[in-house]
Each structure stands twice: as C-alpha cells, then as structure tokens.
KOLDREN-326586 format. One record per residue (C-alpha): residue in one letter; x, y, z. Coordinates in steps of 0.02 Angstrom, whole numbers, padded with zeros to 5 digits, always signed. Layout:
# KOLDREN-326586
aXYZ...
***
This chain:
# KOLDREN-326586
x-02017+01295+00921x-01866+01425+00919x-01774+01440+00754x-01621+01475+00848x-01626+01292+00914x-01653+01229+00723x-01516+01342+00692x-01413+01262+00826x-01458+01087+00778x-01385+01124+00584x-01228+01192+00670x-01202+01061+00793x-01224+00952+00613x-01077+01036+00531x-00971+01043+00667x-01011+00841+00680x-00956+00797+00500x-00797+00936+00501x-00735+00830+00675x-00767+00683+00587x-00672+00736+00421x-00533+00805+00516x-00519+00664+00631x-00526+00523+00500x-00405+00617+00373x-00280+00671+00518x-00297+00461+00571x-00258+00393+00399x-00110+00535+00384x-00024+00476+00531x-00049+00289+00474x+00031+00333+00314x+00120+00199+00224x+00093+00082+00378x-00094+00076+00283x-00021+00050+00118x+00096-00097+00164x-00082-00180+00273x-00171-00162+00090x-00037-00215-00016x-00045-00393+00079x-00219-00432+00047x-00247-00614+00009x-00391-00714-00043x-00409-00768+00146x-00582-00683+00188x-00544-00696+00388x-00376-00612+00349x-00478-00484+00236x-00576-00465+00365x-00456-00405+00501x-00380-00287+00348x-00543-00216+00318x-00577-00176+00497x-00428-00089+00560x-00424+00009+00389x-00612+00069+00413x-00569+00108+00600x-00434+00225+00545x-00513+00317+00412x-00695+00308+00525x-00796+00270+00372x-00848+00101+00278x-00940+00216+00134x-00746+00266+00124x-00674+00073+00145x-00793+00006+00015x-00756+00152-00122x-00585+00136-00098x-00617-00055-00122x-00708-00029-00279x-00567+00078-00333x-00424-00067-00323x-00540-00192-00403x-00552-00060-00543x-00378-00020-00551x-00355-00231-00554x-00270-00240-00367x-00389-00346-00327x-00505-00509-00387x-00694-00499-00323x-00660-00649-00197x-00533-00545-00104x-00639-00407-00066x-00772-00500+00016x-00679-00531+00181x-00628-00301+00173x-00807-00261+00162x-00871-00379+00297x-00712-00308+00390x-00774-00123+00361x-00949-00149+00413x-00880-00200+00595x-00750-00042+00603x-00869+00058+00587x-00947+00046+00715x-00802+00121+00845x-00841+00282+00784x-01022+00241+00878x-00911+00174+01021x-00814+00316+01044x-00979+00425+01032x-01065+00343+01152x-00920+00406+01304x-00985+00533+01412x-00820+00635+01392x-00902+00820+01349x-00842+00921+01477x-00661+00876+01431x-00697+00888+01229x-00660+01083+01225x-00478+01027+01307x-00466+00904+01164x-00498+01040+01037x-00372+01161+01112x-00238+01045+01102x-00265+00984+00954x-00268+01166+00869x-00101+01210+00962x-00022+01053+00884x-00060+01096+00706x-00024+01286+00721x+00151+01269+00812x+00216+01104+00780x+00330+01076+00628x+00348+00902+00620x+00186+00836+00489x+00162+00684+00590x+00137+00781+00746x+00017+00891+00660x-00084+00774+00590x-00088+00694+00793x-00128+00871+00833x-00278+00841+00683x-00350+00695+00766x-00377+00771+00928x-00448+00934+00863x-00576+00840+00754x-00633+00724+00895x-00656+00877+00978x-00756+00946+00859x-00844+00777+00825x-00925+00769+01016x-00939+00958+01040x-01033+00958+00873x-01142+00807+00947x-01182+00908+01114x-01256+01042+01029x-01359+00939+00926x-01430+00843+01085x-01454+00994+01157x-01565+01088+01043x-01645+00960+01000x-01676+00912+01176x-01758+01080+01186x-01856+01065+01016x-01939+00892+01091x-02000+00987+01216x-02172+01015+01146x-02157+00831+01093x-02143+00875+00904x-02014+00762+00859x-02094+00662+00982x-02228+00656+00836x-02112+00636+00703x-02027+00483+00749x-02200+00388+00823x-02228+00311+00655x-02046+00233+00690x-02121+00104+00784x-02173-00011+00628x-01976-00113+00587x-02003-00092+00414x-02025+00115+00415x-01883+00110+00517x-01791+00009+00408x-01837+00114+00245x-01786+00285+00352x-01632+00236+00401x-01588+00172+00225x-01648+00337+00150x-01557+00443+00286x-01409+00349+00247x-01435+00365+00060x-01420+00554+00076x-01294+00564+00216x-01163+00425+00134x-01100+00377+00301x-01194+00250+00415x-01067+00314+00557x-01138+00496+00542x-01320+00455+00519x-01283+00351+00682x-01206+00480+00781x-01363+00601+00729x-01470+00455+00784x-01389+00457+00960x-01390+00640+00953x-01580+00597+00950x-01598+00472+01078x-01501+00573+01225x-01611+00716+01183x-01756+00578+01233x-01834+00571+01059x-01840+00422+01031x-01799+00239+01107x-01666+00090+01081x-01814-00026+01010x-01862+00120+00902x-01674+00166+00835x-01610-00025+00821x-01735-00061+00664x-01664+00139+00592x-01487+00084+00615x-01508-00087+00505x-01582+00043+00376x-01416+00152+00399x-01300-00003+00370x-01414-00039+00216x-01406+00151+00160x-01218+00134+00193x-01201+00040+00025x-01239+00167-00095x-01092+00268-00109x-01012+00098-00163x-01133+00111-00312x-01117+00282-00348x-00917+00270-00332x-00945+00128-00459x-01032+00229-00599x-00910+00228-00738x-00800+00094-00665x-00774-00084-00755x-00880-00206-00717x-00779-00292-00606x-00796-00135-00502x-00968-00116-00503x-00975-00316-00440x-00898-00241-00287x-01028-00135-00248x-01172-00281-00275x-01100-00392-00187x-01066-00255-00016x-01258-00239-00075x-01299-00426-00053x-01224-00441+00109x-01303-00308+00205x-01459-00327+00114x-01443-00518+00185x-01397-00482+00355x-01553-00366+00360x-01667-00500+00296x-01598-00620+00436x-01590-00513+00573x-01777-00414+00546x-01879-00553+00607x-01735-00617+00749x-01739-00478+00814x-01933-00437+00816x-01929-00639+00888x-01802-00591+01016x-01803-00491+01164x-01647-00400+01088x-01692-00224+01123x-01726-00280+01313x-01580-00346+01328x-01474-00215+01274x-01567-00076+01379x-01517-00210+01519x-01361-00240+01491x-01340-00032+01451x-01464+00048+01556x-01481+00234+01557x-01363+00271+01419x-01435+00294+01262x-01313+00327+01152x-01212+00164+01212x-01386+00070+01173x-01362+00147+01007x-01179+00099+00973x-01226-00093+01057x-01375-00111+00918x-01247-00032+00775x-01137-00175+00847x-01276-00291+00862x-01304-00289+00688x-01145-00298+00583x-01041-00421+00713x-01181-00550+00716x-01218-00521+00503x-01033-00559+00510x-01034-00710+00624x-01191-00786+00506x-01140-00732+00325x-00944-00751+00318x-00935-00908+00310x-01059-00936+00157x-00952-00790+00067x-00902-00888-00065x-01081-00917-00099x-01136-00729-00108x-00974-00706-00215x-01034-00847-00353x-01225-00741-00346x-01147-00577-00374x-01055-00658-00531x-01225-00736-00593x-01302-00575-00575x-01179-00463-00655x-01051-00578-00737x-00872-00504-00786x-00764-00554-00926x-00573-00452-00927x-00531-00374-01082x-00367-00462-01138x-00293-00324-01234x-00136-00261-01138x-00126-00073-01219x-00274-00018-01236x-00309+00149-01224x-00379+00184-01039x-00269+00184-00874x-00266+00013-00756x-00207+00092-00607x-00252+00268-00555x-00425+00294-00500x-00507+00446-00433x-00578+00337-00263x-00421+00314-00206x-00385+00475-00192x-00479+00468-00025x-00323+00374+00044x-00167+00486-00016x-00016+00333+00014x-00105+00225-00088x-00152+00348-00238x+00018+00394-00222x+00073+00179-00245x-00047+00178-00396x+00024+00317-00473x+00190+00244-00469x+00131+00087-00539x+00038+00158-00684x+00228+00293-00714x+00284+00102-00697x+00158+00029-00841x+00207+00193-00958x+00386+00150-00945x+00370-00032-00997x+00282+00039-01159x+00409+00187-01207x+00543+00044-01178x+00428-00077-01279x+00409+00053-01430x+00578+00112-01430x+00638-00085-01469x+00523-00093-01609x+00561+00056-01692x+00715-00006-01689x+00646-00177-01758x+00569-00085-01884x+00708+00022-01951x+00827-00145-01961x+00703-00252-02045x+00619-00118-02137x+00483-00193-02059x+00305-00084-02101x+00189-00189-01956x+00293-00128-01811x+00297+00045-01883x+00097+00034-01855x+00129-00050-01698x+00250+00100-01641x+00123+00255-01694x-00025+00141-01611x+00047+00109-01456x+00138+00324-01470x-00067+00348-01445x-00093+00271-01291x+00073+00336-01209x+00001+00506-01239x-00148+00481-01153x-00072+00393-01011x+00051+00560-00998x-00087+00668-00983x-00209+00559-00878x-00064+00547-00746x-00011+00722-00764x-00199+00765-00715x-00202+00636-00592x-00025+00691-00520x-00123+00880-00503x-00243+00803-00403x-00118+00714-00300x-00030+00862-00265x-00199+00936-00184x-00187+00823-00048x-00108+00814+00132x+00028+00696+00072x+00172+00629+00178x+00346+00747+00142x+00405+00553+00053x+00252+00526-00071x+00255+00716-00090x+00455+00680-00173x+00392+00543-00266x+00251+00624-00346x+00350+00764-00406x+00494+00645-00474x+00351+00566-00567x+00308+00729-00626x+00467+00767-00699x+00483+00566-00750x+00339+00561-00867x+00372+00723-00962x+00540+00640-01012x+00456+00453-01046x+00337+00546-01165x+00496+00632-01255x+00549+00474-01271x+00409+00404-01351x+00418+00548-01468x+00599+00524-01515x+00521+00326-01567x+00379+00397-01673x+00540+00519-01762x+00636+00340-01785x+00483+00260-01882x+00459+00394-01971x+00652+00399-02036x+00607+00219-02071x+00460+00254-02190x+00548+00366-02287x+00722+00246-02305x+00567+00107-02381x+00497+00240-02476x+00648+00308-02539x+00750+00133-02558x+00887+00213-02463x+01033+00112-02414x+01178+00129-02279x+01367+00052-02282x+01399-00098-02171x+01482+00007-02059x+01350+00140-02044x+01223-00002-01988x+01359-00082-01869x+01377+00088-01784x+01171+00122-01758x+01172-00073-01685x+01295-00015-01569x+01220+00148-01498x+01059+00070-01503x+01101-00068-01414x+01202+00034-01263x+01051+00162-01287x+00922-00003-01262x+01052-00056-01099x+01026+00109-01013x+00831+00118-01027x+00819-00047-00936x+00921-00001-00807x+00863+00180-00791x+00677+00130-00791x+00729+00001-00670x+00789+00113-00546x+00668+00237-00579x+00543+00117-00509x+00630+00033-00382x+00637+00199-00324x+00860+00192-00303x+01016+00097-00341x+01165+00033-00274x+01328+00151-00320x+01376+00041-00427x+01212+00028-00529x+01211+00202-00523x+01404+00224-00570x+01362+00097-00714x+01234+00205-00790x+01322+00358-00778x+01459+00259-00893x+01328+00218-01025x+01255+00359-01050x+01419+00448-01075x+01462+00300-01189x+01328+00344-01302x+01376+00530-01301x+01553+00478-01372x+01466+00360-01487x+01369+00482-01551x+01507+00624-01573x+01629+00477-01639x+01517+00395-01784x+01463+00588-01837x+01642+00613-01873x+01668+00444-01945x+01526+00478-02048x+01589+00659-02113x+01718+00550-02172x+01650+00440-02251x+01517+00563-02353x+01698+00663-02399x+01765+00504-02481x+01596+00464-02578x+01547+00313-02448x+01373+00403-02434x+01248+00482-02523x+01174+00638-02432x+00991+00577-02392x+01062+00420-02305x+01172+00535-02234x+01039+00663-02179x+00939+00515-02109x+01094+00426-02024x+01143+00585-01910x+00956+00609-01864x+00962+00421-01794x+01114+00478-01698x+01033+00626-01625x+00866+00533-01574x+00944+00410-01485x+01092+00529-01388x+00925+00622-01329x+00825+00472-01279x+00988+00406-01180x+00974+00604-01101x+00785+00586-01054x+00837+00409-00997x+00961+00467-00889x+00850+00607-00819x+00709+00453-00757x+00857+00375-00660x+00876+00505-00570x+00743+00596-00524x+00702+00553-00382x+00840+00652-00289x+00888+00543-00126x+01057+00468-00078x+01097+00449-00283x+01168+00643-00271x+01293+00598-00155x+01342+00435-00264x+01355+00546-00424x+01468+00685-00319x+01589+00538-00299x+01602+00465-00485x+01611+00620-00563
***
C-alpha cells in the first residue's frame, strides 16, 4: 500500500466536501429570496410540505442542512411540529440528486466546469452571476474530488485490502450500524454516499453490499438534527425525534423487504455496469418508497413524538430570550436575514409598548407600570445586544446586495429603538420622584405634555410601521416628516411658555426642572423615531428631497 494513494484518497475527500460546500452555498445564493418566499408559505398540508422540503434540500444539496434549518423555525416559533413532518420527508427525497448527479459519467468535461466557473467569480461583477459562476466551480470540484478518490482507492484495493475491510459488510445489520456511524461523523448522508460510490467504482465493494450501508447513512443523517437541537426549546428538539422516528421506521420496514426481495438484483438489472448509478438507485430506493409507506400515517408518528417528548409553550410574551433569530438558520442567509427583521420587528412593538406606559405611569402616578417599564427596559436590552451579535454574524455571510441594506438599516434601527427605551426608563424615573416628592404641574403644563406625547406616540406608530414594512407612500412619508417637526415646535413653544409661566410664579422650580426634562425626552425619542423611518435608504430620499 502507497501512502501517496492514502494521501490522494484524503485529498480527493476535501476537494469532495469544498465542491459540495461551494456548490450548495453558490445554489441557495442564486435562489435567494425565491427560497424565502417557498418557506414562508408552508402550510400544515404534509404533501405540500413535502414538495417544499424537496426542492429546498435539492438546492442547498443537504437534508442534515434542511432538517437543522427546520429545527431552527420550529425554535424560533415559524412553525408547529405537524408542519414539519411533510419538509423532512421532503428532504430525505432531495437528497438524493446530489447521488444522481454523482452517478453521471461526466469527468473528462469536470475540469471545463471548474474553469468556468472560477472565471465567473473572478471577473464577473454582477453577485448573481458569481454565485452561477460558484455552482459550476464547486460541481467541478465535487466530481474531480470524487475521481481521485476512485482512483486511489482503486489502486489501494489492489492487494484486496479494502477488499478485506468491507467483507464483514455482508451481514445487513453491520452494514446498517456502519453506515449510521459513518454518517454520524460525516453529518451528511449525501457525502457519506458519494464516498460510498467513490468505493464501489473503485470495485470495493458491491450494490447488495452498499444498499444495507446507505439505509445506515439515511439513519446517521439524523443526528445533526439532534445536535442542532441541543439548547433549543422543546418544541425544537421534537423536530429532531420525530426526523428520528421516520427514518428509524422506514429502516425497520425496509431491512427485511429488502433481504425478502430480490431488490439488489433488480437494480444491478435495471443499472448494469454502473456502480455508482446502482448506488444513487438504492439511495433512491430507500427514502422514495419510506416516503410512499410512512406519509400517509404522519399524523400518527407526529402524535408518538408528542407522547414521547411532550411540549407545553410558555405563555409569557416578554420574557427574556429571543423568538426569532436562531443560529441554524444562519445556514440559509435570506431567511436569517427575514428573522432578523421580525425579531427588530418584536423589539419595536416593546419600545412602543413601554414608551405608552411610562406615559401611563407619569399621568396616573401609577407605581405598577413604572415596574412594568424598568422590567420590560431589561429585556429590550438583551434583545439589542442579542441582535446586534446576531446582525455581526449576519454580516459574515454571502448575503444578497438587498438583505445586505436591510441588515445594516437594522443595525442602525436598533441602536436608536434602544435610545428610545432609555429615554422611557428617564420618564419613569421623573415619575418616581414627582410621587416621591408630591410635585404638582398647572393644568396647562399637563395639557401641553398630553399634546407632545400624544403627536410623539402618532409618529412611533407610523415610523415603526414603515420601518418594518420596509417603505411608505410619499404621503406617509411627507406625513411623518410633519410630525416630527410638530413636536420640535412643541417642544421649543411650551419651553418658552413655560419660562413664562415660572417668571410669573405659575411654577415652582422642581416641577419646572422635571417639566423641561419631559420635553427633552420626548423631542429625542420623536428624533430616534424619525431616524427608524428612515433608515432604510431606498426611494424615501428622493420623497424627502421633494417635501423639504
């Protein structure tokens, strides 16, 4: 045995899981937010799930992927347990065209593939041609990593060592526990299947050897689900028992069919002389008839998977974790990028929800919603700098030029939603010190804070609204340009007015102290409001070019 053709068979290995990478990242680039929209209209319909969870899996050539991402939204609450049943029966079909396209005997053209490819992401410009340019380079890289592993290999089976290795293959149930274990390690049943036709065109080994290994490797497939799951809720972690329960099923079915059948046979039959088709027709074999059996009894394995690790939600609405962002979606950038916005979105409803009751509280010299304010001041911190990290992370990635815009306008969005909440913790604060104090304000004086609170309150819900809806018509957008320079001249107006009045004895100077800093907290939350509308700079600059 020549350590240069171990050496070869390692490289060959790298160079298989780089074409992979680069092929499934540069496929679920260029799908973009056609991918998002697909998994935004997920239903409870498991056939409809189905067909979601296969054409997502085929772009991003991994179901280890497709079933952490899946665990991810069922985490973040996108979606109930019964929804993702039909996704991960979906994913365990799609993967199995990356075994399709590995079984083509296309290797004398792959170097051609990898050329192009590399031209298109060096000289075009455009990031949707370069991530077309992506795709071809790392199926390039994919099959010329898989010829080199045949190869030596070919030549390290020449002395009939692996040969030797493999011969205890022939009991189902080793084969079985190898491919799970390969799997295990690997975390992709569509890599540990390509090595395992690597294997069979070097002649080391045969379809009715490799079709008990690859049930193992769909078994094997279902522990990243589990280890994506560590940490997550338990409705998460029902996700990855029930993707358990399925496969584990379809191998308990399918083990003694097959070993009934003539299955084997019949593939080398119907495929004869090409191995690594055999392969990809057992891969197929496997998850289109579990599929065919198991679907329809979903709702059955769903109701098991509750019994055996039952879920009840937590009803309390702020608590002090985020619902949205997740770390295993960051494996599909468009839709990290949609969860992001929703949890900027769930921020915003509590720095508008806090800033009404520290209003509430300084009216009614109300002490509960002070507590309420500083409580919920707690978890808008954390959500600023869970995002913020998040946001860091998203920024990493190979993001579209539009999500790339939106993540830095939700950079810039939170920093002025936390001021915000700030500027409400200053507010209850005044207010425990007018209880404290007994301090008291003229009619007037309260007449003018209920005014500038209320345009203040007008321009956060139409700010936040835009801010999220990610733009405005002009004459939204002219409308809160007019309130927010309302509050300005409120502001400027009732400090004179109130000069006046302390002048003529109206005031005492601690109400008066405490009135002007209620003016100033609210003139700078209507600023950091006003900064949320827009920042997200699109066809709003031109609007507020015309109206000023």
């Amino acid at each position: 045995m020549s350590i240069y053709n171990l050496f070869t068979v390692l490289g060959g290995l790298g160079l298989f899981f780089l074409g992979m990478k680069y092929m499934g990242e540069g496929l679920e680039l260029a799908a973009g937010n056609k991918l998002r929209v697909m998994l935004e209209k997920i239903t409870s319909n498991r056939f409809l799930g189905m067909l979601v969870g296969l054409v997502v899996t085929a772009v991003i050539q991994s179901s280890s992927a497709t079933d952490a991402m899946v665990v991810g939204f069922t985490n973040a609450g996108l979606m109930e347990l019964s929804q993702t049943v039909g996704i991960l029966f979906g994913a365990k079909i799609g993967t199995c065209v990356t075994s399709v396209l590995l079984s083509f005997d296309i290797k004398k053209i792959v170097p051609l593939f990898i050329f192009i490819g590399v031209v298109v992401m060096m000289f075009v410009k455009k990031n949707n041609y370069k991530y077309y340019g992506q795709i071809l380079a790392g199926f390039g890289i994919l099959f010329f990593g898989m010829d080199m592993m045949s190869g030596a290999l070919k030549s390290l089976n020449e002395n009939g060592l692996i040969d030797g290795i493999l011969s205890s293959v022939n009991n189902p149930f080793i084969g079985i526990l190898l491919g799970t274990a390969v799997t295990a390690v690997i975390q992709s049943s569509s890599a540990s299947v390509g090595i395992l036709m690597a294997l069979a065109a070097a002649g080391a080994i045969s379809v009715d050897q490799a079709i008990f290994i690859v049930f193992g490797m769909n078994l094997g497939a279902t522990m990243p689900a589990f280890l994506s799951a560590a940490g997550a809720k338990r409705n998460a972690k029902q996700v990855a028992v029930l993707n358990m329960l399925i496969t584990l099923s379809g191998v308990i079915i399918l083990t003694p069919l097959t070993m009934l059948l003539p299955v084997a046979d019949t593939i080398e039959n119907l495929l004869p002389g090409n191995t690594a088709a055999q392969i990809s027709a057992a891969h197929i074999f496997f998850n289109v008839s579990m599929t065919i059996i198991l679907l329809p009894f979903s709702p059955l394995l769903v109701k098991l998977t509750q019994k055996i690790l039952p879920y009840h939600e937590d009803p309390e609405k702020d608590k002090m974790a985020v619902e949205f962002i997740d770390n295993r979606i960051l494996t599909t950038p468009p839709m990290a990028v949609l969860q992001c916005e929703k949890e900027v979105a769930r921020m915003s409803r509590l720095v508008q929800k806090n800033y009404n009751r520290s209003m509430i509280a300084f009216f009614d010299r109300d002490k509960d919603s002070i507590d309420k304010v500083l409580e919920r001041e707690k978890v808008i911190d954390f959500l600023s700098k869970e995002i913020t990290e998040y946001i860091v992370k998203l920024n990493a990635l190979d993001l579209q030029s539009h999500d790339r815009q939106i993540v830095a306008a939700m950079y810039s969005a939170i920093q002025d939603l936390e001021r915000i909440g700030d500027h409400a913790e200053n507010i209850v604060e005044y207010t425990r010190n007018v209880i404290e104090e007994k301090l008291t304000f003229s009619d007037t004086a309260i007449t003018e804070l209920h005014d500038i609170s209320d345009k203040c309150r007008s321009l956060m819900e139409l700010s936040f609204a835009m801010f999220n809806a990610q733009g405005g018509s002009p004459e939204l957008i002219e409308h809160i340009i007019k309130i927010e320079d309302s509050v300005d001249d409120c502001k400027d107006d009732y400090k004179q007015e109130h000069i006046r009045r302390m002048d003529e004895g109206l005031c005492d100077a601690v109400s008066g102290t405490t009135f002007l800093n209620m003016l100033i907290d609210i003139e700078r939350i209507a600023d950091h409001c006003i900064n949320v509308a827009f920042a997200i700079p699109n066809r709003q600059k031109s609007v507020i070019a015309q109206t000023a």
